[in-house]
VMD Tcl script that draws the C-alpha trace (Angstrom):
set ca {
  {244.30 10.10 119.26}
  {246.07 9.07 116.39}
  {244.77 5.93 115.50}
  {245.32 3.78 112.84}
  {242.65 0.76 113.18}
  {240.07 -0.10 114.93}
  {239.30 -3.40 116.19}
  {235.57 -3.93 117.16}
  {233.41 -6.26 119.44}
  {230.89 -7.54 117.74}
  {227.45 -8.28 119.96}
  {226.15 -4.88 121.95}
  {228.73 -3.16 119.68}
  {227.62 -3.40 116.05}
  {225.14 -5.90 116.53}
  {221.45 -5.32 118.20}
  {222.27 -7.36 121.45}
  {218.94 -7.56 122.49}
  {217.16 -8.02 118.96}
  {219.49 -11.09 117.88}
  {220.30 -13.27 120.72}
  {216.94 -12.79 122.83}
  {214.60 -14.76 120.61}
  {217.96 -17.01 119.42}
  {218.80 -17.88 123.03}
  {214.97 -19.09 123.52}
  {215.21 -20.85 120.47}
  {218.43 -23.16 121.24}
  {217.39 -23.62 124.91}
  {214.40 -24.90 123.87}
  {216.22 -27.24 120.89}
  {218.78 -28.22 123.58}
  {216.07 -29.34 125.88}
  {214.02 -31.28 123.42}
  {211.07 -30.27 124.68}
  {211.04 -30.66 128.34}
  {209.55 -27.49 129.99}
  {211.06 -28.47 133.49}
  {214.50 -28.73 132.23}
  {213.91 -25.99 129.93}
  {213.30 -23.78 133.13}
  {216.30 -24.98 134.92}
  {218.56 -24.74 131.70}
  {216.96 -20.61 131.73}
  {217.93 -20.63 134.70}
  {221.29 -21.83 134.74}
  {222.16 -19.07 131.85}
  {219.70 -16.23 133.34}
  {217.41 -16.30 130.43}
  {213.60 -15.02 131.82}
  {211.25 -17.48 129.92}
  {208.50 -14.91 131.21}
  {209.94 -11.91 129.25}
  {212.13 -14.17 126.73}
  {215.16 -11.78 127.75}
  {218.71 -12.11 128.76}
  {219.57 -10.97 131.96}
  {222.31 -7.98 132.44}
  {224.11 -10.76 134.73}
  {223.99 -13.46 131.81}
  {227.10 -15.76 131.24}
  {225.71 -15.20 127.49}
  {226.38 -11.50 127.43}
  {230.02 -11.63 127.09}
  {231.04 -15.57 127.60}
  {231.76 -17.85 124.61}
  {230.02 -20.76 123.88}
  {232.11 -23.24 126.38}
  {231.51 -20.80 128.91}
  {227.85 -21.10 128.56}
  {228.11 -24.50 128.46}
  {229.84 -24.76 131.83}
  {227.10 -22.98 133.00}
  {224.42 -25.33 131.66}
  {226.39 -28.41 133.49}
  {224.85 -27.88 136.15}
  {221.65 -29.00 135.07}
  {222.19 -30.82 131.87}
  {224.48 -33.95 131.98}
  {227.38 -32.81 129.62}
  {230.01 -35.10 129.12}
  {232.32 -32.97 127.24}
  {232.29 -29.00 127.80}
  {234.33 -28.13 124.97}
  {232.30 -30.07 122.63}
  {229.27 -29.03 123.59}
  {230.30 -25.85 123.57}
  {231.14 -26.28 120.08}
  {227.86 -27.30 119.47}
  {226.40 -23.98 120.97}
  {228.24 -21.92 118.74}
  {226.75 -23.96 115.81}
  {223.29 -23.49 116.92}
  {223.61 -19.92 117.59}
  {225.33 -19.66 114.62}
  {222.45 -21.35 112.27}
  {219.69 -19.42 115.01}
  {221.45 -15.62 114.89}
  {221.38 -15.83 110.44}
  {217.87 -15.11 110.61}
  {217.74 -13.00 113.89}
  {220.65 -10.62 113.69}
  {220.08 -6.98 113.71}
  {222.89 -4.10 113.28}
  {222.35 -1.32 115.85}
  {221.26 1.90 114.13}
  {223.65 4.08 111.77}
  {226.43 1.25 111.93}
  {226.85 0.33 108.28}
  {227.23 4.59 107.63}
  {229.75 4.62 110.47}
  {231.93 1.15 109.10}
  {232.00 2.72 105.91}
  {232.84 5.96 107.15}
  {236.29 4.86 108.72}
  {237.12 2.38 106.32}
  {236.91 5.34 103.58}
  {238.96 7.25 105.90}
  {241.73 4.43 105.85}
  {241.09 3.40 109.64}
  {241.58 -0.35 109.15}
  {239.35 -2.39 110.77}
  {239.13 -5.75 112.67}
  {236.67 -7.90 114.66}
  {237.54 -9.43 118.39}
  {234.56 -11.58 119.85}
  {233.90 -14.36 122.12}
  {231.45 -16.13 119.21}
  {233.06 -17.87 117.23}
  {234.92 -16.93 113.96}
  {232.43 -19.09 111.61}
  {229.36 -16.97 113.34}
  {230.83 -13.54 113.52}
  {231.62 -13.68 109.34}
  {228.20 -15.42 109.09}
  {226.49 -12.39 110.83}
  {228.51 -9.46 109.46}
  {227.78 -11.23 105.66}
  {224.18 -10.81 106.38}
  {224.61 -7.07 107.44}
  {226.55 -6.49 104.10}
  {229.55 -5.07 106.27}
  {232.05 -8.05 106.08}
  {233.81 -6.40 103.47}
  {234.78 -3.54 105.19}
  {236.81 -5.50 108.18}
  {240.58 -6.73 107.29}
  {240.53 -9.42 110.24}
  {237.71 -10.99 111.72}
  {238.77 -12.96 115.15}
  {236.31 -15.25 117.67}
  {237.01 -17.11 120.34}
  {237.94 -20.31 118.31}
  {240.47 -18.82 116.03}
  {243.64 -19.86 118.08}
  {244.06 -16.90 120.36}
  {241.55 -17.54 123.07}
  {238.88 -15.47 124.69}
  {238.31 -12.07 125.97}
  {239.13 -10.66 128.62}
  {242.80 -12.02 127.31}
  {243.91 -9.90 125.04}
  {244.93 -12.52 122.50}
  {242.73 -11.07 119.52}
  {243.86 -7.62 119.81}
  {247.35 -8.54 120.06}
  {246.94 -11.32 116.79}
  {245.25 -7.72 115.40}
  {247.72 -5.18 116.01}
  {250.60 -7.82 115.17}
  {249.20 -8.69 111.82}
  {248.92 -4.99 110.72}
  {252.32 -4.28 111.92}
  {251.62 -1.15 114.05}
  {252.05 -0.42 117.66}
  {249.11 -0.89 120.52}
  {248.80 2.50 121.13}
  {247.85 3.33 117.06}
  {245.14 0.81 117.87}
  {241.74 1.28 119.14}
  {239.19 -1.61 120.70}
  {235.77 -0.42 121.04}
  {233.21 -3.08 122.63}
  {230.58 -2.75 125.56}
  {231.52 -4.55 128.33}
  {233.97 -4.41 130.96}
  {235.52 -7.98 129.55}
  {236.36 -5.56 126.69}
  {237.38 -2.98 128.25}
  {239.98 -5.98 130.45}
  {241.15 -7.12 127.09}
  {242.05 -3.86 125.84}
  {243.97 -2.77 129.10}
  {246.21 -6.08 129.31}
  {247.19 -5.33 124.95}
  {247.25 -1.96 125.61}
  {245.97 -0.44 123.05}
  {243.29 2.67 123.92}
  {240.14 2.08 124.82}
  {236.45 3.17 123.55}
  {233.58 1.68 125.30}
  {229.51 2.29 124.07}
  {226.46 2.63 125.67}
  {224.83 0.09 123.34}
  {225.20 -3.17 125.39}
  {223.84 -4.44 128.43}
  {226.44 -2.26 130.42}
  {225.66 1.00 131.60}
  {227.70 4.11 131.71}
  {228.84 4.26 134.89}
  {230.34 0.91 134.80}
  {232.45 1.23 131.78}
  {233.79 5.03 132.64}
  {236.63 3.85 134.75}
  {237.86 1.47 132.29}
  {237.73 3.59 128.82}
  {239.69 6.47 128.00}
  {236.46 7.24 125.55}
  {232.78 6.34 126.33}
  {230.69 6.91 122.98}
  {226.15 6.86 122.64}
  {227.21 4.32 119.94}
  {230.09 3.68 117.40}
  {227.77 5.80 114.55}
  {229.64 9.29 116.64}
  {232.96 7.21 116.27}
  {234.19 8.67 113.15}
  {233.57 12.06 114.14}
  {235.71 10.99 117.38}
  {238.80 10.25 115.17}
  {238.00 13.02 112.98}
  {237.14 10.80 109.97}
  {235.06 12.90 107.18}
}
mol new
graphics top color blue
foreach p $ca { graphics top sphere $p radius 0.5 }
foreach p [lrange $ca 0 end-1] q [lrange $ca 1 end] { graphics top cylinder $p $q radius 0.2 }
display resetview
């Protein structure tokens, strides 16, 4: 492949899934339900957070929805007025929550720095929002290394639409197929199809293999065996 940038997900693709938004997600249910255990069952429920283990289920709305879709989901317990806005306010207490909790995946920083030596230019697509995902790769020291970092709030809406990869390869001026989206979810793997650009999914996220092998012309352990993928020294 001759690629010219990559554009990344960010949670379950350069970020510890697991590590950050397990003990973050308990954390703002439990803020959001100001201190009611009843509701704060129901609201775990509503999301598919187990209170038991303090995990996210594989078949969480949080896994790959952005915060208004998480906040649809919690309507049905909570009485939200406005979706969007609460939504908003997700985002912001995620945002304040995943500072402290966020965890890069293991050899990520080596493999950013890696392609970004190797003039790969690089880009972040993710359903958190913009605010959050520079937050996040600040604290991982590996904000530097990305030309455009995109969320679901920045004006060109959510994955699976293909809006961020398209803003992406638009703003570098090179064609989809020079591009590369690497994330772990089918929702990625959706957005990347419909900009057409090719596709790399990991086995880092929630997802397991054999879901993401039809979608992905390249399934990877992790993005640290990315560069030597694109041949990047």
């Amino acid at each position: 492949m001759d690629i010219k940038a990559v554009i990344f997900d960010k949670d379950g693709t350069i970020t510890d899934f697991s590590a950050t938004f397990n003990p973050a997600t308990k954390l703002v249910l439990e803020e959001i339900c100001e201190g009611d255990p009843e509701l704060l069952e129901q609201a775990a429920r509503a999301v598919q957070f187990d209170l038991a283990s303090n995990k996210i289920l594989d078949t969480s709305i949080i896994i790959a929805g952005s915060g208004v879709d998480i906040a649809e989901a919690l309507s049905s317990v909570l009485p939200i007025e406005d979706i969007e806005e609460f939504g908003i306010g997700l985002d912001e207490m995620y945002g304040e929550v995943c500072q402290n909790t966020v965890q890069a995946l293991p050899g990520i920083s080596a493999a950013l720095e890696a392609l970004h030596g190797g003039d790969i230019l690089l880009g972040i697509g993710t359903n958190n929002s913009e605010e959050n995902a520079i937050n996040q790769l600040e604290a991982l020291d590996v904000d530097h290394l990305f030309e455009h970092i995109f969320g679901a709030d920045s004006g060109y809406g959510a994955k699976p639409g293909s809006g961020m990869i398209d803003a992406f390869v638009e703003r570098l001026g090179l064609k989809p197929h020079q591009v590369l989206m690497v994330g772990d979810s089918v929702h990625d793997m959706e957005a990347e199809k419909a900009a057409g650009v090719k596709t790399c999914a990991v086995e880092t996220g929630p997802a397991k293999r054999e879901e993401l092998l039809p979608h992905a012309d390249l399934v990877l352990a992790s993005i640290a065996d990315l560069p030597g993928a694109l041949s990047v020294k």
